[in-house]
N, C-alpha and C positions, 0 to 999 in steps of 0.2 A: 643914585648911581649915575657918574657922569662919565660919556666917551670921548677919546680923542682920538685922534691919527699920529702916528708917527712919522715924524721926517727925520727925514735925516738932516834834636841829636841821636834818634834813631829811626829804624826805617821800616814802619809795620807793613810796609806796603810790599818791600820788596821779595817775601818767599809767598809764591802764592799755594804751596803746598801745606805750610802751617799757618793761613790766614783767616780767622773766624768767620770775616765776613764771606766766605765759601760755602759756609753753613747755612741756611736757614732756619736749621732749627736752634742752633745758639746764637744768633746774629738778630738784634732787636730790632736792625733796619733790614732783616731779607727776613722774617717771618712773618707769613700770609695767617698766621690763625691771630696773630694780638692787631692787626692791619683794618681796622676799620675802612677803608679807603680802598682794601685792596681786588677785594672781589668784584666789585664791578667793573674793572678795568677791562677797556675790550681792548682787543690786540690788532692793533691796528697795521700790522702787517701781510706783505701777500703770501697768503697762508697755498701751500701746496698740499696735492692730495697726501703725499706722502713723507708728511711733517713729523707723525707722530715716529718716522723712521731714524728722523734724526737725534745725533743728541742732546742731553741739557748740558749747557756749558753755565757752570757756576762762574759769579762774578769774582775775580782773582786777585783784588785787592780789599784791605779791608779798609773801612772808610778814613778817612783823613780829615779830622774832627780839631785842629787847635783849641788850645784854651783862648777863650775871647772872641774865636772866630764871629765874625759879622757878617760874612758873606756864604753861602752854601752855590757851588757850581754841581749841577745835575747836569748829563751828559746820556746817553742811550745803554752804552755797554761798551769794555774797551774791543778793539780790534784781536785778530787772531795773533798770541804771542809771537809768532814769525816776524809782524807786523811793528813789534816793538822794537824804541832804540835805548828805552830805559822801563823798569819797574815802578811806572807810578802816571797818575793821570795825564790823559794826551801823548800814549807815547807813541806814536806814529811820526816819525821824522819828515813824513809830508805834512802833516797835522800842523796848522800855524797857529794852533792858542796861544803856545810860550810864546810865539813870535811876535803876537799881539800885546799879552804882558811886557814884554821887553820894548816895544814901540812907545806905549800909554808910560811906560812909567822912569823907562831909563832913555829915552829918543834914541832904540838902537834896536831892532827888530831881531838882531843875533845877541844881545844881551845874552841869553841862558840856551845858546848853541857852542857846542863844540863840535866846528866847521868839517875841520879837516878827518876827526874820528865820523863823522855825519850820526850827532847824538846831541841828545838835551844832555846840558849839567843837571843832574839830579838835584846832586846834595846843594847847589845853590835855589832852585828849584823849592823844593822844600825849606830851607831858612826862609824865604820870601814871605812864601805861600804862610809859615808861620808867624811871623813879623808883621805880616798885613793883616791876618786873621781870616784868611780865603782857604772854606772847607769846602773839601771835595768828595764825592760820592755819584752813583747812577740812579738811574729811575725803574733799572732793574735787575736782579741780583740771579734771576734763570734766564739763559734764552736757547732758543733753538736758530743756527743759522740755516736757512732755505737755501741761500749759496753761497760759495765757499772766497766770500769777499768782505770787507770792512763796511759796504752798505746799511745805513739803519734801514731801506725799503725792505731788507730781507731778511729782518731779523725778529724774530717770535717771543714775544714775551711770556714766560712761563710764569715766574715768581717776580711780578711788580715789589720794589722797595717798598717800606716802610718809613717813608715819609717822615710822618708825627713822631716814631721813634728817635729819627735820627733830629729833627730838632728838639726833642726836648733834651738832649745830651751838647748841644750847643744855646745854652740858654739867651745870649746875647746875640744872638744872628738875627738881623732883620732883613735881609735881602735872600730870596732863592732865586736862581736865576737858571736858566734854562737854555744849552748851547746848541741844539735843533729840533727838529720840527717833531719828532718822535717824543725824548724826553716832555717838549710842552705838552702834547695833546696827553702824555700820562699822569703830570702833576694837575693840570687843570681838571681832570676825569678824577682824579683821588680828592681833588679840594674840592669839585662841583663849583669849579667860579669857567667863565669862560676863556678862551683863548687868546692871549692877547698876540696883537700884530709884533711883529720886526722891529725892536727899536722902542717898546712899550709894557706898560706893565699893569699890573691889577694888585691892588692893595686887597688881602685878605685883613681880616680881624678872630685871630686865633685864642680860644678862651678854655683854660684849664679847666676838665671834668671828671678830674680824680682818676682812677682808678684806667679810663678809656682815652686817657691823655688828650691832645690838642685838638679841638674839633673847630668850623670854624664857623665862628658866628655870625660875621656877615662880610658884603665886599663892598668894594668900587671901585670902577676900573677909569685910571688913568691913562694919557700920554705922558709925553719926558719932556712935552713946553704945556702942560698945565702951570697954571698961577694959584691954584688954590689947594694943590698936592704937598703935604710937611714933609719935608726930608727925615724919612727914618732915624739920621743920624744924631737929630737932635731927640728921642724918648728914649726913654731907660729899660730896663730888662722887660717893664711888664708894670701894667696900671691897673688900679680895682676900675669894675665896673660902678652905674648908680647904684647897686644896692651893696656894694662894697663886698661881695660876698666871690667874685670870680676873677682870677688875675689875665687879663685882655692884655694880648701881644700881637703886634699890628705886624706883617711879614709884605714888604714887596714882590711881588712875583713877575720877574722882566722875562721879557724871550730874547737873548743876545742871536744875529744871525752865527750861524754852523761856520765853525771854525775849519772845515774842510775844505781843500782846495776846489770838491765840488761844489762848493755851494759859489754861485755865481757873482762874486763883488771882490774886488780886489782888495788886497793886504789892507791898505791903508784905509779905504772905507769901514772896512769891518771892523779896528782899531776904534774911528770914531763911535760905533755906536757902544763899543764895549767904555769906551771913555765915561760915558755918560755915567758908567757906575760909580765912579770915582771922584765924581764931583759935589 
């Protein structure tokens, strides 16, 4: 185990009234009984005495899984639909993800804003997000909000995602990547690797076990100026093990800083570290 520091064409998404992933109990990535990973998730929210008051807000989109997809972005939970300016991930119009997509990759930070409507382009949005192969979903499909804000401090995890599910419906994805500080400490607590810093990441090694899907067989955790870390980019779906008998799939797990206006770094810093993915 080595450590380092970091420096620095259609729309399943958009009714979230017929969306499976609403479901837990038909939804592969929000059921807790096939979730190996998921029961010992602790909730690392500030839990009020009277939580159990509130309610469970099912997750309102269903995952957004492209074929090929490479990359998987985890995020906490979306904001209250008030809070939306479109039907599909990051849609809070203060929310600068797209903003950061459109800096990294077209030098234009409004790229996928429509200014004057004060809204994301979707449907460009989604071609992208297609075309690049960047799948999107949460790290939890229940929550309970504490208060009546877009906060992850106050948000209660009832039914944590299912993880392994949803990668193994993306078979080519080698990167999970994690947009704050909430979704990390959940994927790290379902994988049992630890939490990597701002701007860093932990290579798991994920090994097919039939029946109980991706479990993970071992880790090490790098930075992003390691010299002896292989760029995911270059292995293929999945390699036998020595005894040839198990198919091992290496997955990067980065923690990108929180693409909220709270999170304290401006635009363009936060852009660099998302760069990083992309290189």
């Amino acid at each position: 185990m080595k450590v380092n520091g970091s420096n620095p064409g259609s729309n399943p998404g958009s009714n979230p009234g017929s969306n499976p992933g609403c479901n837990p109990g038909s939804n592969p990535g929000c059921n807790p009984g096939s979730n190996p990973g998921s029961s010992p998730i602790k909730n690392r929210s500030r839990r009020s005495d009277t939580s159990q008051d509130r309610p469970v807000e099912r997750h309102p989109f269903e995952p957004f899984l492209p074929a090929g997809a490479r990359m998987l972005f985890l995020g906490s939970f979306p904001p209250q639909p008030h809070r939306w300016c479109m039907p599909f991930y990051y849609p809070n119009w203060i929310n600068d993800f797209w903003r950061i997509m459109g800096l990294i990759h077209f030098g234009d930070k409004d790229h996928f804003c429509l200014t004057r409507e004060k809204r994301f382009d979707e449907a460009a949005i989604r071609r992208f997000c297609a075309d690049a192969g960047l799948a999107f979903y949460d790290t939890a499909c229940e929550v309970r909000r504490l208060r009546d804000n877009a906060s992850d401090a106050f948000l209660e995890v009832v039914t944590p995602t299912d993880i392994r599910s949803l990668l193994e419906r993306i078979p080519n994805c080698r990167m999970l990547i994690t947009t704050g500080e909430k979704a990390t400490g959940v994927v790290a607590e379902s994988f049992g690797c630890p939490v990597p810093d701002v701007g860093a990441y932990v290579d798991i090694d994920l090994v097919s076990k039939g029946p109980d899907g991706l479990h993970r067989a071992g880790l090490s955790i790098m930075g992003p100026d390691s010299q002896d870390g292989a760029r995911l980019s270059s292995l293929g779906p999945g390699s036998q093990d020595g005894a040839g008998m198990n198919t091992i799939r290496r997955l990067r797990f980065w923690r990108m800083p929180s693409s909220s206006r709270a999170y304290p770094l401006p635009l363009e810093r936060k852009a660099e570290f998302y760069r990083r993915l992309f290189i």
